[in-house]
C-alpha positions in Angstrom: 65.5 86.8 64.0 62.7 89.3 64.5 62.2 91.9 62.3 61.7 96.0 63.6 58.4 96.8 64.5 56.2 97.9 61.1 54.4 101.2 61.3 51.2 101.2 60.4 50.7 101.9 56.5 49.6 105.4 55.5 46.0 105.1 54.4 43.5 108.2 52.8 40.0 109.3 52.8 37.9 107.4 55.1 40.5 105.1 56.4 41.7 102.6 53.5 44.4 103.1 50.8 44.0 105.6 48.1 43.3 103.2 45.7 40.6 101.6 47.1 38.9 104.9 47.0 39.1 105.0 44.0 37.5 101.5 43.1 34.4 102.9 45.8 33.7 105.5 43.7 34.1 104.0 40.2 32.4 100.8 41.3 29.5 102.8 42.9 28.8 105.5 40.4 26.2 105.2 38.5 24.8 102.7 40.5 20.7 101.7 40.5 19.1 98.8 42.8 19.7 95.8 44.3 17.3 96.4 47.3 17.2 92.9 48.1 20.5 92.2 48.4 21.0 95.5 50.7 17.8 94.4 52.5 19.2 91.0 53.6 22.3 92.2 54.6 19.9 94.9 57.1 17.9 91.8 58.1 21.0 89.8 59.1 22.6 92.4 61.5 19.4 93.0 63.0 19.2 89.2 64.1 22.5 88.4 64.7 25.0 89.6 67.7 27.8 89.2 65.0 28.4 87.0 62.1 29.3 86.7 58.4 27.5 88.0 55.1 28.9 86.6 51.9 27.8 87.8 48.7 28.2 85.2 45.8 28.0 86.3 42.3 29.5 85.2 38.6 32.2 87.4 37.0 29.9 90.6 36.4 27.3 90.4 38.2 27.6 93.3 40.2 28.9 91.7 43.6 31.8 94.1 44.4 29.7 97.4 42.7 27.1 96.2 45.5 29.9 96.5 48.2 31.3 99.4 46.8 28.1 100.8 47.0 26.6 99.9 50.8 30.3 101.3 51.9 29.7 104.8 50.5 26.9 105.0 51.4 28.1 103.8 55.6 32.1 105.5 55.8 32.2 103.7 59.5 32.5 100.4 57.4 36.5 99.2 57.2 37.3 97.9 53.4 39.7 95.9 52.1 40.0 94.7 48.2 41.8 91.4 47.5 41.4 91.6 43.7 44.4 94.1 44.2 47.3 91.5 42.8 49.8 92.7 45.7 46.8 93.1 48.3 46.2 89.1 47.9 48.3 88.2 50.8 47.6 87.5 54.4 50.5 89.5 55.2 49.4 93.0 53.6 45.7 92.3 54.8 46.7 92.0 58.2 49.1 95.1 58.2 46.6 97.1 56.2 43.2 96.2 58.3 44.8 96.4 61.8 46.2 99.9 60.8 42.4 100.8 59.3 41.3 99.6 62.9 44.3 101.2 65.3 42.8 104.5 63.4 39.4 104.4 63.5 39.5 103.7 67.4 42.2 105.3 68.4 43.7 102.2 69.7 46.7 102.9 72.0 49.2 101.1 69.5 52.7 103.1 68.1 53.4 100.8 65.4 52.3 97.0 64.5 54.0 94.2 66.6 56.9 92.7 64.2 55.4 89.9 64.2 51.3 91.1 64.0 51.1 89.2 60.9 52.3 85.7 62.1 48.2 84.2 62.6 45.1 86.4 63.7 46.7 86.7 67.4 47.0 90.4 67.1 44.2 90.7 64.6 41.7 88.8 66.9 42.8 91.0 69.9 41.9 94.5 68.3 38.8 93.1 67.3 37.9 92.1 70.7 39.4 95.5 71.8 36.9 97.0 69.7 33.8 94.8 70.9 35.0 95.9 74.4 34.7 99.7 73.6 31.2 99.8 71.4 28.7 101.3 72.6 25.0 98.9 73.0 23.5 98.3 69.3 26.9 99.4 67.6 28.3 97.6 65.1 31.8 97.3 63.2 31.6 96.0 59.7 34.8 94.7 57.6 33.7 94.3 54.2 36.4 92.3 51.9 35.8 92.3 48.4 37.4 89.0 46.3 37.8 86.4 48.3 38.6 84.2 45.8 41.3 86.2 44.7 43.6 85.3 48.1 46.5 83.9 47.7 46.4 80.7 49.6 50.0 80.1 49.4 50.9 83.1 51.5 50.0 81.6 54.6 49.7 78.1 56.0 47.8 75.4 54.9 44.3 74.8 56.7 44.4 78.2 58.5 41.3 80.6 57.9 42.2 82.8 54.2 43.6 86.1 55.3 42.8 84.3 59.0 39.7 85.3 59.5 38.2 84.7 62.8 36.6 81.4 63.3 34.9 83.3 66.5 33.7 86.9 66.7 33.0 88.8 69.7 29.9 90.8 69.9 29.2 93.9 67.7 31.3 92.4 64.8 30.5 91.5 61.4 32.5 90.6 57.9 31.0 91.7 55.0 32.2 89.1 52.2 32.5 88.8 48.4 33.3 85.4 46.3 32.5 83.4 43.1 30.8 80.6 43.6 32.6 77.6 44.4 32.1 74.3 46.7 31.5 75.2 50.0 34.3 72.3 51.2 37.0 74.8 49.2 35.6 77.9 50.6 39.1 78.2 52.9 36.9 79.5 56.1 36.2 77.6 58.9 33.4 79.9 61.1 31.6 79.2 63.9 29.4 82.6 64.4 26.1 82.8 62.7 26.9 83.4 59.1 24.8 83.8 55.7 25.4 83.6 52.0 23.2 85.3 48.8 23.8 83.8 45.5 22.6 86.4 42.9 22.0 83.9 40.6 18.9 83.1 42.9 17.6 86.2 41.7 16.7 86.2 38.5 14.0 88.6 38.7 15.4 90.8 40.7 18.2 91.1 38.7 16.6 91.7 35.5 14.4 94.1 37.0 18.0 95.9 37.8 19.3 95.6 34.6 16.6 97.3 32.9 16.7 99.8 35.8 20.2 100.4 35.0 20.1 101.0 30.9 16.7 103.1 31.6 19.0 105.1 33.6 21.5 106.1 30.8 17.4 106.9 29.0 16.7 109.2 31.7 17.1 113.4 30.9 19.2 114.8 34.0 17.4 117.3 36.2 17.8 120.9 34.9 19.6 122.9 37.4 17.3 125.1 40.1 17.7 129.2 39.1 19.4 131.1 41.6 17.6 134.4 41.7 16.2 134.8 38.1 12.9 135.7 38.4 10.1 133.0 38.7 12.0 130.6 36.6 12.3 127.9 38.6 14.7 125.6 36.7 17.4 126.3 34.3 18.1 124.9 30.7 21.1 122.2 30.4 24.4 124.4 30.1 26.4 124.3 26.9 28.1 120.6 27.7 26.2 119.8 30.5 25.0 116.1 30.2 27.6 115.4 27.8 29.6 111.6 28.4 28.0 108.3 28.1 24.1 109.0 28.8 24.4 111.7 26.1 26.0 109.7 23.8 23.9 106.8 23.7 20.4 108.7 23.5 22.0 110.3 20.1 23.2 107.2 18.9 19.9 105.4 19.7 18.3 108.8 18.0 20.5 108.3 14.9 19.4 104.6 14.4 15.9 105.1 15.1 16.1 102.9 17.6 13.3 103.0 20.4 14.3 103.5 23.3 11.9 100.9 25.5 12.8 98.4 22.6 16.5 98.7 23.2 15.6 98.0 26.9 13.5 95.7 26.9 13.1 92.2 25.3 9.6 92.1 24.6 7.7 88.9 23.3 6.9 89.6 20.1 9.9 90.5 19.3 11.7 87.6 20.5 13.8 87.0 17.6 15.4 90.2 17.7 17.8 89.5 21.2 17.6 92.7 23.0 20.6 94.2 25.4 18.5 92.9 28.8 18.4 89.4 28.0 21.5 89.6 26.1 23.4 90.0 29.0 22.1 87.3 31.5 21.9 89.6 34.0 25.3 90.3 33.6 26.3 94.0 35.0 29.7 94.2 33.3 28.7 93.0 29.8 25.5 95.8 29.6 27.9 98.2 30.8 30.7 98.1 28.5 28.0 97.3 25.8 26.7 100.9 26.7 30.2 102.9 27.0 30.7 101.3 23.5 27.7 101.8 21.5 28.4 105.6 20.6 31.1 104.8 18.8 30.7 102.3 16.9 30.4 104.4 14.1 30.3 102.2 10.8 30.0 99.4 11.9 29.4 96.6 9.8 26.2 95.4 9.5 27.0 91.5 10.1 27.3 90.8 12.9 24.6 90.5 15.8 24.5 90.7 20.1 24.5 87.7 20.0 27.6 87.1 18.7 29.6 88.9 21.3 31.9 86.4 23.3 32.2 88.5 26.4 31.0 91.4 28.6 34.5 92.7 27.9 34.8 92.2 23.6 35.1 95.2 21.5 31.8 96.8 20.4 33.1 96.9 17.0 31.6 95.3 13.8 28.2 94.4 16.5 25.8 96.4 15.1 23.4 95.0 13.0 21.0 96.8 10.5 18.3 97.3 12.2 19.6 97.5 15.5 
């Protein structure tokens, strides 16, 4: 029996769900480089009439921040996160990215088909809508964040995850995110120019990001300008201005006597003493809870090394060792 038509889901900000605001902006504050990775993804809409980007990265490695990041910084681009545990379906992708669309291009739809969500029929005909209506050298980007997290089971076996297009019409490009795995088990089946980056190809690149990223917590703010005092040009920090993590850690490191290019850097001569950049194997998520946790370790015991810490997530406690 067919089911009433479904209206399309009530969606904030930009276009998407309130929460995946709110994973934009935490995921993309704070956020320093990756040029190369925002650079290929430039190159590979330049060449291509439409087509596939993936991102690849290790747990922590700063795939979905990246995503997070080149969506704030372009609103027109539609998102979706899978890592959601009831966004994982094909069912709630389907409702929730055809409603982003009907929006955004004020698509002459009512309400969702009752059954929009039984294969990409209705999926692939917005998007061909779409390509109809754009305008020469514009684009629409989907970017989907956690591939791997889709629930395979929600939808039947050998069809695309979250049946993706296997063809795209012109002007139209997905903007993926995964973990590695075997290309066989990937669960896509394209034919439309496509193109994967492995961060791990990137070694230098990413260590260069890393340090970027803890020299960034280093860095004084800005005074704020004067507004009519005189020749002044620039005021002092306000009482509790610049407080929070940046603050924190430069007292911390002050405290210790800790330098502060030491603690970024792992420099050759001191190899034996691991520092936080190689510690972390260019790993995004362990140098960042490393750094929200080092101003309050307060006494920590003094046995225990870096080096020693299983994961990006452990507890900072009892990792401090004398001298730092």
């Amino acid at each position: 029996m067919n089911s009433p038509p479904r209206p399309p889901a009530t969606n904030y900000l930009r276009g998407h769900p309130r929460e995946f605001e709110q994973i934009i902006q935490e995921k993309s504050h704070n956020f320093v480089g990756r040029e190369f990775v925002f650079t290929a993804i430039n190159n590979f809409l330049h060449r291509h009439n439409q087509g596939y980007f993936t991102i690849i990265g290790a747990p922590g490695s700063g795939k979905s921040a990246i995503l997070a990041k080149y969506v704030a910084d372009n609103p027109h681009v539609v998102y979706y996160n899978a890592e959601f545990e009831d966004k994982n379906r094909a069912d709630e992708f389907l409702v929730n990215i055809c409603t982003q669309l009907i929006n955004q291009y004020s698509l002459n739809y009512a309400s969702l088909p009752d059954n929009a969500t039984e294969g990409s029929w209705f999926f692939s005909n917005l998007l061909q809508q779409i390509s109809d209506k754009l305008e020469p050298h514009q684009k629409l980007l989907i970017a989907i964040d956690g591939l791997n997290c889709i629930n395979r089971n929600s939808q039947p076996p050998g069809t695309n995850l979250f049946y993706l297009p296997r063809y795209l019409p012109d002007g139209l490009y997905f903007l993926l995110t995964r973990r590695p795995f075997l290309r066989e088990k990937s669960g896509l089946l394209i034919e439309t120019p496509s193109q994967s980056l492995d961060l791990a190809d990137y070694p230098e690149q990413n260590r260069q990001d890393i340090q970027a990223y803890i020299q960034s917590y280093l860095t004084p703010l800005t005074p704020l300008p004067y507004e009519g005092r005189g020749e002044q040009d620039y005021s002092p920090p306000l009482v509790g201005e610049g407080l929070g993590e940046r603050s924190r850690l430069m007292s911390w490191l002050s405290e210790h006597n800790v330098n502060e290019q030491e603690f970024c850097v792992d420099a050759e001569q001191l190899a034996v003493r691991h520092r936080l950049t190689t510690l972390s194997e260019n790993n995004f998520m362990y140098v960042s809870q490393i750094i929200s946790a080092i101003p309050s370790l307060g006494e920590a015991t003094p046995t225990v090394s870096f080096s020693t810490i299983p994961s990006a997530s452990a507890n900072a406690e009892n990792s401090y060792p004398e001298p730092f």
